[in-house]
PyMOL commands that place a pseudoatom at each C-alpha (Angstrom):
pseudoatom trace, name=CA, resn=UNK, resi=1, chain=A, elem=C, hetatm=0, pos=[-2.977, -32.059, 32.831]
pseudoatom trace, name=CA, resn=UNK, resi=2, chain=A, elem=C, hetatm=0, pos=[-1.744, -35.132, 32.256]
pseudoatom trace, name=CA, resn=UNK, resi=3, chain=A, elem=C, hetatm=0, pos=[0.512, -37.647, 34.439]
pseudoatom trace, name=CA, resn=UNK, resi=4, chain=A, elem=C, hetatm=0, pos=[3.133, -39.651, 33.315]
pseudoatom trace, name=CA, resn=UNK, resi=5, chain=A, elem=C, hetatm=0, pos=[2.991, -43.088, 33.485]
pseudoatom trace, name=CA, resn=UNK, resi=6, chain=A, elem=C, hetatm=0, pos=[7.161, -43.747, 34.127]
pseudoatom trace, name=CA, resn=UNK, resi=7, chain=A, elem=C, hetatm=0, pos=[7.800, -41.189, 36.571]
pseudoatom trace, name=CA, resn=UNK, resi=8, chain=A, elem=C, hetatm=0, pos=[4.480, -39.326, 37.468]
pseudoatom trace, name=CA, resn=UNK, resi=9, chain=A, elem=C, hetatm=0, pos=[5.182, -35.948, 36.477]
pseudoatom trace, name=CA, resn=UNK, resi=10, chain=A, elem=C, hetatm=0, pos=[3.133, -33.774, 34.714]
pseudoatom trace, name=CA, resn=UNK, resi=11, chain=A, elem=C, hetatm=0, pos=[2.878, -33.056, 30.924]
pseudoatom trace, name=CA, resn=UNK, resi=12, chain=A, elem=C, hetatm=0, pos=[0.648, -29.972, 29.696]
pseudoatom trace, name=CA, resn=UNK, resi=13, chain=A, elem=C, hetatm=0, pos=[0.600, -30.151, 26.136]
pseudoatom trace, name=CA, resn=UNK, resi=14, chain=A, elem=C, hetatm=0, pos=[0.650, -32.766, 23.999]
pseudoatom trace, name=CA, resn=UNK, resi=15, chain=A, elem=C, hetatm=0, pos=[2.802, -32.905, 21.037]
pseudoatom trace, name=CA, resn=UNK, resi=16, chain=A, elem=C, hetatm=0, pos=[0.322, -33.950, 18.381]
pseudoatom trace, name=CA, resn=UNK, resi=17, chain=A, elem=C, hetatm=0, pos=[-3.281, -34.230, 19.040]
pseudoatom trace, name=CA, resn=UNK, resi=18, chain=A, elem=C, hetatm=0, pos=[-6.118, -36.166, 16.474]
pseudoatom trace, name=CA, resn=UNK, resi=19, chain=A, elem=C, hetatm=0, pos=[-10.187, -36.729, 16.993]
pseudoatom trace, name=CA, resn=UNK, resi=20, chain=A, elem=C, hetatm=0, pos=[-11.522, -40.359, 17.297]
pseudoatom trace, name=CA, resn=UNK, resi=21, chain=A, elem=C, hetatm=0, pos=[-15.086, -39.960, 15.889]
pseudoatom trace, name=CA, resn=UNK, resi=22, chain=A, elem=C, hetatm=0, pos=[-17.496, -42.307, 18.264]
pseudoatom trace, name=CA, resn=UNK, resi=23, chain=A, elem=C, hetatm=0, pos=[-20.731, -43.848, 16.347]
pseudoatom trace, name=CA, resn=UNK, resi=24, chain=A, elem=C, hetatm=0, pos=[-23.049, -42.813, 19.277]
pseudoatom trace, name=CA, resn=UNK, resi=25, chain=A, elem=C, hetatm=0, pos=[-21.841, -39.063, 18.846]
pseudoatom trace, name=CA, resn=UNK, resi=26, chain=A, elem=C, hetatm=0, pos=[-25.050, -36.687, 18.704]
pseudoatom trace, name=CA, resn=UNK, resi=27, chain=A, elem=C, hetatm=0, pos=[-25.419, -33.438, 16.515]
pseudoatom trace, name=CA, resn=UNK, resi=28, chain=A, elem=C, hetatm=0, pos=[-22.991, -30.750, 17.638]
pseudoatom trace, name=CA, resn=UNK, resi=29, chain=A, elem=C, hetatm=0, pos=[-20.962, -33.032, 19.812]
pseudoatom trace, name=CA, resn=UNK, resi=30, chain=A, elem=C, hetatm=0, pos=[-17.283, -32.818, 19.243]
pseudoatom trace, name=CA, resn=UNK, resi=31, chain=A, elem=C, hetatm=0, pos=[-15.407, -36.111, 18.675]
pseudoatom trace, name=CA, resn=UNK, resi=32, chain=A, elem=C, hetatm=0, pos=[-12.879, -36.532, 21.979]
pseudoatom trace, name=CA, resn=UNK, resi=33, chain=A, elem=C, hetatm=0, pos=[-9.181, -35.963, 21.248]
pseudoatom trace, name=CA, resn=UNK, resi=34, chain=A, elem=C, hetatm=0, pos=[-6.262, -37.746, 21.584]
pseudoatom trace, name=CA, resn=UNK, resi=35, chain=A, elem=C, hetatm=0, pos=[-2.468, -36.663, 22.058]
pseudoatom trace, name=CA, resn=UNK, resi=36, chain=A, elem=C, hetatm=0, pos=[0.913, -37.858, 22.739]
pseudoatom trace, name=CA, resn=UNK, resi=37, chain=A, elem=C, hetatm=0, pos=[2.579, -36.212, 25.293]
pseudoatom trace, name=CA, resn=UNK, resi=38, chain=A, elem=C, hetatm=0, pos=[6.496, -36.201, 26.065]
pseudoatom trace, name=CA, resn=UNK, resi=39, chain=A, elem=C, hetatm=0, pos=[7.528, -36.049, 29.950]
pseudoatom trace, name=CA, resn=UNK, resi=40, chain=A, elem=C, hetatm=0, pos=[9.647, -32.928, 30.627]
pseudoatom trace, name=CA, resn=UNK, resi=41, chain=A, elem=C, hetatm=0, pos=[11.406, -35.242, 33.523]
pseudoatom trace, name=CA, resn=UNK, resi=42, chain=A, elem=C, hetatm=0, pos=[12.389, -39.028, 32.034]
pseudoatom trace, name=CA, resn=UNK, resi=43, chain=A, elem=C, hetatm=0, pos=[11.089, -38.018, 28.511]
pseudoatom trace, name=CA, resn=UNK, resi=44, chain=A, elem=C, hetatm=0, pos=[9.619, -40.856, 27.547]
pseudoatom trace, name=CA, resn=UNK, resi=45, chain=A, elem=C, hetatm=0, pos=[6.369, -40.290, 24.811]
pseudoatom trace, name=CA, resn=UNK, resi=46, chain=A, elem=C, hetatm=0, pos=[3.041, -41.566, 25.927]
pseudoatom trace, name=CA, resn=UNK, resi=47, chain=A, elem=C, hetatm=0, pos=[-0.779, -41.633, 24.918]
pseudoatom trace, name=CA, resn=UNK, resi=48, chain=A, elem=C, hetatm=0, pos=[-3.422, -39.848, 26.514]
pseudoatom trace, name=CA, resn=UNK, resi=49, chain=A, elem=C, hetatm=0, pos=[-7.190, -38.440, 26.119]
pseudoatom trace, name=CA, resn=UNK, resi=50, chain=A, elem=C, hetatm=0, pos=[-6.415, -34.498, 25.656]
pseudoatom trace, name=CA, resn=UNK, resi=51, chain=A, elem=C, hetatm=0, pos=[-9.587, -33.194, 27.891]
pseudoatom trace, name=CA, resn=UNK, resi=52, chain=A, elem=C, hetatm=0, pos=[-11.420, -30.287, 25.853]
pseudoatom trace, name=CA, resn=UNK, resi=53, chain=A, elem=C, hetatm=0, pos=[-13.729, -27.752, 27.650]
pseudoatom trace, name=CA, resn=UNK, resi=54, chain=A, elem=C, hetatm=0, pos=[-16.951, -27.457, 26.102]
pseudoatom trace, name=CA, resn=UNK, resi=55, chain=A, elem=C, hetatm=0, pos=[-19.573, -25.560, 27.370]
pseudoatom trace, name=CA, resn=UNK, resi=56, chain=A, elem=C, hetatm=0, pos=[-20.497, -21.547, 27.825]
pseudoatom trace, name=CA, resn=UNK, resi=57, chain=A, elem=C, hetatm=0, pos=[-16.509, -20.490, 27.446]
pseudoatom trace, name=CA, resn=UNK, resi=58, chain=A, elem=C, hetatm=0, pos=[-16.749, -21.372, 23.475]
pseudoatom trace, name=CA, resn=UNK, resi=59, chain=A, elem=C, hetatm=0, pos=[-20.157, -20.086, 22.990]
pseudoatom trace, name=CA, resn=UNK, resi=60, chain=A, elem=C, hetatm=0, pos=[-18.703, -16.750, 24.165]
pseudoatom trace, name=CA, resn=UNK, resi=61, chain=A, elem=C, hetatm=0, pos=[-15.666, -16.861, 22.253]
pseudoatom trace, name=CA, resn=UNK, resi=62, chain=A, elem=C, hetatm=0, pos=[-17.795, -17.014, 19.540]
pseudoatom trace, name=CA, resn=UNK, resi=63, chain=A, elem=C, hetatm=0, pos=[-20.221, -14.415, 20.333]
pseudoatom trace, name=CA, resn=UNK, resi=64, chain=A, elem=C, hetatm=0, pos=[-16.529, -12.404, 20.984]
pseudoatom trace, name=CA, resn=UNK, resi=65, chain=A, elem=C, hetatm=0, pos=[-15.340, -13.091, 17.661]
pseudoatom trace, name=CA, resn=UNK, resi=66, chain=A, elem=C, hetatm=0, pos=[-18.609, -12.382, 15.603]
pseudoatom trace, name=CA, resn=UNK, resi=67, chain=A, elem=C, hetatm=0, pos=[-18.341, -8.957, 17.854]
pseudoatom trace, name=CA, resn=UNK, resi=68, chain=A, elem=C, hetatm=0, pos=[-14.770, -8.552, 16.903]
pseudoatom trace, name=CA, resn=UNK, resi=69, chain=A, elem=C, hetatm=0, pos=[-15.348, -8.566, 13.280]
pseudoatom trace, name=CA, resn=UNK, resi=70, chain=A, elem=C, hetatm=0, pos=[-18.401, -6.633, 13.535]
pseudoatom trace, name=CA, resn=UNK, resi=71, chain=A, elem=C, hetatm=0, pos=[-15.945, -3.640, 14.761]
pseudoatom trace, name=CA, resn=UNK, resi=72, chain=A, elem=C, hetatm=0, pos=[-13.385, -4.138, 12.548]
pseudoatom trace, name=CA, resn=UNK, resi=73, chain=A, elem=C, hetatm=0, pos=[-15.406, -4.290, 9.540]
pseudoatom trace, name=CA, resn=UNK, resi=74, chain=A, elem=C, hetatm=0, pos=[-17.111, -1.000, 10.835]
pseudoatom trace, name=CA, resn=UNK, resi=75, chain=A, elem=C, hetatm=0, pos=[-13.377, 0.137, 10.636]
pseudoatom trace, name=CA, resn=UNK, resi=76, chain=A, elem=C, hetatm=0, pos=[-13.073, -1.273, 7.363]
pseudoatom trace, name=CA, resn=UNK, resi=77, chain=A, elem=C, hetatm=0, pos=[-15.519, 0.833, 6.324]
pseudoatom trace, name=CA, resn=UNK, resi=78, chain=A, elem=C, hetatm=0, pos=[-14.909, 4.016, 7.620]
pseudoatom trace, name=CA, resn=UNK, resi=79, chain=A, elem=C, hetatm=0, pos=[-10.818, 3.710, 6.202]
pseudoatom trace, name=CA, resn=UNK, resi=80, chain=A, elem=C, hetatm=0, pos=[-13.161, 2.534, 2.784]
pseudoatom trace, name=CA, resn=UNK, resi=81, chain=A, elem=C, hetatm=0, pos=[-15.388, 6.089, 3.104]
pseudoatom trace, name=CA, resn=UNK, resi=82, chain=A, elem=C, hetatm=0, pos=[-11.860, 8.135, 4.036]
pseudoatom trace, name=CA, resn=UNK, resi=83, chain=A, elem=C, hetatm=0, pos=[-10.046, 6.901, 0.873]
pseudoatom trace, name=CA, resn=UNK, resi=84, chain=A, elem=C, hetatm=0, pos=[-12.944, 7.790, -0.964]
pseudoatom trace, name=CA, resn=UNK, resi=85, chain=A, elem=C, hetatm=0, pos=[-13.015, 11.116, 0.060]
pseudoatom trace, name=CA, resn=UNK, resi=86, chain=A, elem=C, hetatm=0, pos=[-9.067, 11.400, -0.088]
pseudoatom trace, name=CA, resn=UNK, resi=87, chain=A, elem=C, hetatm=0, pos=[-9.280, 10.103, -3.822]
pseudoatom trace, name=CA, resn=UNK, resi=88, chain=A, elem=C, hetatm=0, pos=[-11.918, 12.394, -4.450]
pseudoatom trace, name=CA, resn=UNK, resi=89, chain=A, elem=C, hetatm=0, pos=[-10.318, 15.266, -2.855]
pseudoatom trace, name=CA, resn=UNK, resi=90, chain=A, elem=C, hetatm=0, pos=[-7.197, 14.302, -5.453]
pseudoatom trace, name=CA, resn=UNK, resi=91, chain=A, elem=C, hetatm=0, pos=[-8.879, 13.962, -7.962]
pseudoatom trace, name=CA, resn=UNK, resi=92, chain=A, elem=C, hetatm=0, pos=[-10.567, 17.228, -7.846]
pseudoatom trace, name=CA, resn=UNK, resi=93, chain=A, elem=C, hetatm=0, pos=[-7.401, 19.207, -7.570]
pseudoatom trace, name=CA, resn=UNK, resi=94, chain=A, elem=C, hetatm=0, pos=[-5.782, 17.120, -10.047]
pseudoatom trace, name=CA, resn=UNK, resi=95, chain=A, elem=C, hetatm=0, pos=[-8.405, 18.371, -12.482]
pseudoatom trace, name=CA, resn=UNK, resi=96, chain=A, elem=C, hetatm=0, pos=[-7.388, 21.995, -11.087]
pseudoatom trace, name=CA, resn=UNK, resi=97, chain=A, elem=C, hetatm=0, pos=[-3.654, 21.720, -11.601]
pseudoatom trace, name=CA, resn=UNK, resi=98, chain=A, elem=C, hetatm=0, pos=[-4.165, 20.615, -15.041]
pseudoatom trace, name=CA, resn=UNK, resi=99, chain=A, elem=C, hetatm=0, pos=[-6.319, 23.852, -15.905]
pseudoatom trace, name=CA, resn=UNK, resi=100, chain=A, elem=C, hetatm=0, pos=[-3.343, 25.836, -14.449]
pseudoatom trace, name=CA, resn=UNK, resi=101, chain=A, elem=C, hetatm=0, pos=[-1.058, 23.778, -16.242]
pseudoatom trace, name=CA, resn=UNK, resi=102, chain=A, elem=C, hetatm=0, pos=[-3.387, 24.991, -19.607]
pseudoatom trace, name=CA, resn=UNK, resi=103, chain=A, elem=C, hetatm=0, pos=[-3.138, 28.411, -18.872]
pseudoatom trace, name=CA, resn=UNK, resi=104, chain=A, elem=C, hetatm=0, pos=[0.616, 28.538, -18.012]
pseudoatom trace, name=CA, resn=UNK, resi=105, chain=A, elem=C, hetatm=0, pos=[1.655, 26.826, -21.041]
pseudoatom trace, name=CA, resn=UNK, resi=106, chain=A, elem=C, hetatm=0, pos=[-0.640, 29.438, -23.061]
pseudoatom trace, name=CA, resn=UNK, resi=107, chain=A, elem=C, hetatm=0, pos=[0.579, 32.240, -21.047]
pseudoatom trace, name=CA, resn=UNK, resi=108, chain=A, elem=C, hetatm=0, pos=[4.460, 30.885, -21.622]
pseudoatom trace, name=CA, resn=UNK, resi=109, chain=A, elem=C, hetatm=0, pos=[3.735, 30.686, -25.421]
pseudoatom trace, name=CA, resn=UNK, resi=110, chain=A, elem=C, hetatm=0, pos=[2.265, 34.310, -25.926]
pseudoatom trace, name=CA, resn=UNK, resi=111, chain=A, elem=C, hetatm=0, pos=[5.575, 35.395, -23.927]
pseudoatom trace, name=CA, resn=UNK, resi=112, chain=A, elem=C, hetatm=0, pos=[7.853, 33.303, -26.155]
pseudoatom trace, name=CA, resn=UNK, resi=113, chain=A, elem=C, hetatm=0, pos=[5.900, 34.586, -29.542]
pseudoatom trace, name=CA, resn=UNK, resi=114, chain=A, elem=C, hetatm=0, pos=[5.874, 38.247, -28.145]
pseudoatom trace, name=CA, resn=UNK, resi=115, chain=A, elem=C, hetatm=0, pos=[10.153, 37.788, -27.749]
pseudoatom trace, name=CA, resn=UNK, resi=116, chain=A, elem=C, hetatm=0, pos=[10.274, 36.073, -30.973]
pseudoatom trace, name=CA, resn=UNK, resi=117, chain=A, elem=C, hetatm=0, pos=[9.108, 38.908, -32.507]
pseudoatom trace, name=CA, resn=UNK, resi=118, chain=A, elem=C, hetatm=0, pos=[10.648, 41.563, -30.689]
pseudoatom trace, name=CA, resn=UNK, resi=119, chain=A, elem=C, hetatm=0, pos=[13.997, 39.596, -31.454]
pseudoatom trace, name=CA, resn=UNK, resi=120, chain=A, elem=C, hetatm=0, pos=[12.969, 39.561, -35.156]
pseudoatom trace, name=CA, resn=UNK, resi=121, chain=A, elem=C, hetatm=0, pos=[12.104, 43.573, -34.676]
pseudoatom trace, name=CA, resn=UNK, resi=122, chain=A, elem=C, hetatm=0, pos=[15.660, 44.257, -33.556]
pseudoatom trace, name=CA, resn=UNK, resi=123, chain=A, elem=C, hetatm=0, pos=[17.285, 42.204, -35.967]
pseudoatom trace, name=CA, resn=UNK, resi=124, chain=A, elem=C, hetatm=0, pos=[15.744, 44.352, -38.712]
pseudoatom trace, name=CA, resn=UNK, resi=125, chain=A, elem=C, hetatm=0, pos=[16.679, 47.259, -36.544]
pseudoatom trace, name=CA, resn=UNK, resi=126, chain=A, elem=C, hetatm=0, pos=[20.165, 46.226, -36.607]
pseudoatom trace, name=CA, resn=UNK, resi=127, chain=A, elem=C, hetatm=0, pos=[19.908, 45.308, -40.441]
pseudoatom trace, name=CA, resn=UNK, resi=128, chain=A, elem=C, hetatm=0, pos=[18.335, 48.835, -41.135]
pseudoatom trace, name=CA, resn=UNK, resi=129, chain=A, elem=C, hetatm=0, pos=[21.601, 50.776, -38.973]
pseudoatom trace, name=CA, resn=UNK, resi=130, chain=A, elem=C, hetatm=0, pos=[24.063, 48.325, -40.468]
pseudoatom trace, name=CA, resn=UNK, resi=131, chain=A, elem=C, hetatm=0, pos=[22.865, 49.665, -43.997]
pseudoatom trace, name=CA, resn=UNK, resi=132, chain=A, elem=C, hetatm=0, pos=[22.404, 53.187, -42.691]
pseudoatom trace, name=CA, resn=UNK, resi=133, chain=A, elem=C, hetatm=0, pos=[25.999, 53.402, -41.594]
pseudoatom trace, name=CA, resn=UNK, resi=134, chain=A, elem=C, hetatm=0, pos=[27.672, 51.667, -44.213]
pseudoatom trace, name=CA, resn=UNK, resi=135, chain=A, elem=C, hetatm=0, pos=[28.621, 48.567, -41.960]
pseudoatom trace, name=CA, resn=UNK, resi=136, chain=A, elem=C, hetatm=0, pos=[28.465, 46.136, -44.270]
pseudoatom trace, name=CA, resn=UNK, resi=137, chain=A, elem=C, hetatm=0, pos=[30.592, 47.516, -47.231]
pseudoatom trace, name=CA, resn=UNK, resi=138, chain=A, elem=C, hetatm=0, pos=[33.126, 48.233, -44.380]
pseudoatom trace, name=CA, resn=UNK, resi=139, chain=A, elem=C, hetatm=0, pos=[33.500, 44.991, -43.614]
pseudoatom trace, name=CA, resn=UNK, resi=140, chain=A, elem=C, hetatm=0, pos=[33.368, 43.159, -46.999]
pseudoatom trace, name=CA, resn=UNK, resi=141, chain=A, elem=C, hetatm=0, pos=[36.097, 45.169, -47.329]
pseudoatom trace, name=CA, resn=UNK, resi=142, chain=A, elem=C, hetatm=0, pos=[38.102, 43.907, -44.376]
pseudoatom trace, name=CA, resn=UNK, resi=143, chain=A, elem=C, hetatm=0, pos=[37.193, 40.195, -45.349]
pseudoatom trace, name=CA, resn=UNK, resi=144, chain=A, elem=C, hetatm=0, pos=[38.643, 40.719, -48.624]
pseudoatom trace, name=CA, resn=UNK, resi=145, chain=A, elem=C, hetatm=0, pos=[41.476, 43.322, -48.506]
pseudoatom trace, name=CA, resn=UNK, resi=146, chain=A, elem=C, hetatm=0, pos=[43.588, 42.562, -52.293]
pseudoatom trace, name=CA, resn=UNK, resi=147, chain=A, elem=C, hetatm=0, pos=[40.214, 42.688, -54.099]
for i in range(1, 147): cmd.bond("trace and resi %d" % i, "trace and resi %d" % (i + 1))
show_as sticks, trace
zoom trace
């Protein structure tokens, strides 16, 4: 936390932070930051070095996060091997509702031949008893009547 220099309050975060780089910095060391804060009392803005904790607490968070994605690309993986499995499951009854498909549209054909010709068997049927009973003079007849 920082103090205010006005009114001696407290400001905890800054509103915009920046690194200044030193020359005498040694591998791995992180540049020190600076912020400007803004009093939550007098509001007045001020400069101030933002203190950073180094140490074992980032190590960790690393080690955490490295963990982290371990498990959630092992999760990844296993939602990978269940969509493969659900795609192949598909895909294997896909193939089996198009051979049904096959034989319905065969069996639905045969049936629609079979009543095409039992339509064109009653038709000559009706033909045949038309001419056996005389049906069709009859009614020339009663299409024409002063011929």
């Amino acid at each position: 936390m920082v103090t205010c220099p006005r009114c001696g309050s407290e400001a905890n975060t800054p509103t915009k932070t920046w690194p200044i780089p030193s020359k005498t910095m040694k591998e791995g060391e992180r540049p020190q930051l600076v912020g400007i804060f803004e009093c939550p009392n007098c509001k007045a803005r001020f400069r101030s070095a933002v203190e950073t904790e180094t140490g074992p607490k980032d190590t960790t968070s690393i080690k955490n996060m490295v963990e982290r994605v371990k498990s959630i690309k092992g999760e990844l993986m296993q939602t990978l091997m269940n969509l493969r499995e659900k795609i192949n499951t598909l895909e294997t009854e896909r193939a089996s509702l198009m051979v049904e498909i096959v034989k319905l549209r065969k069996a639905a054909e045969s049936r629609a031949e079979a009543l095409e010709s039992e339509v064109s068997m009653l038709r000559n049927e009706a033909e045949s008893l038309r001419d056996l009973l005389g049906y069709k003079e009859e009614e020339k007849e009663e299409e024409n009547p002063l011929e």
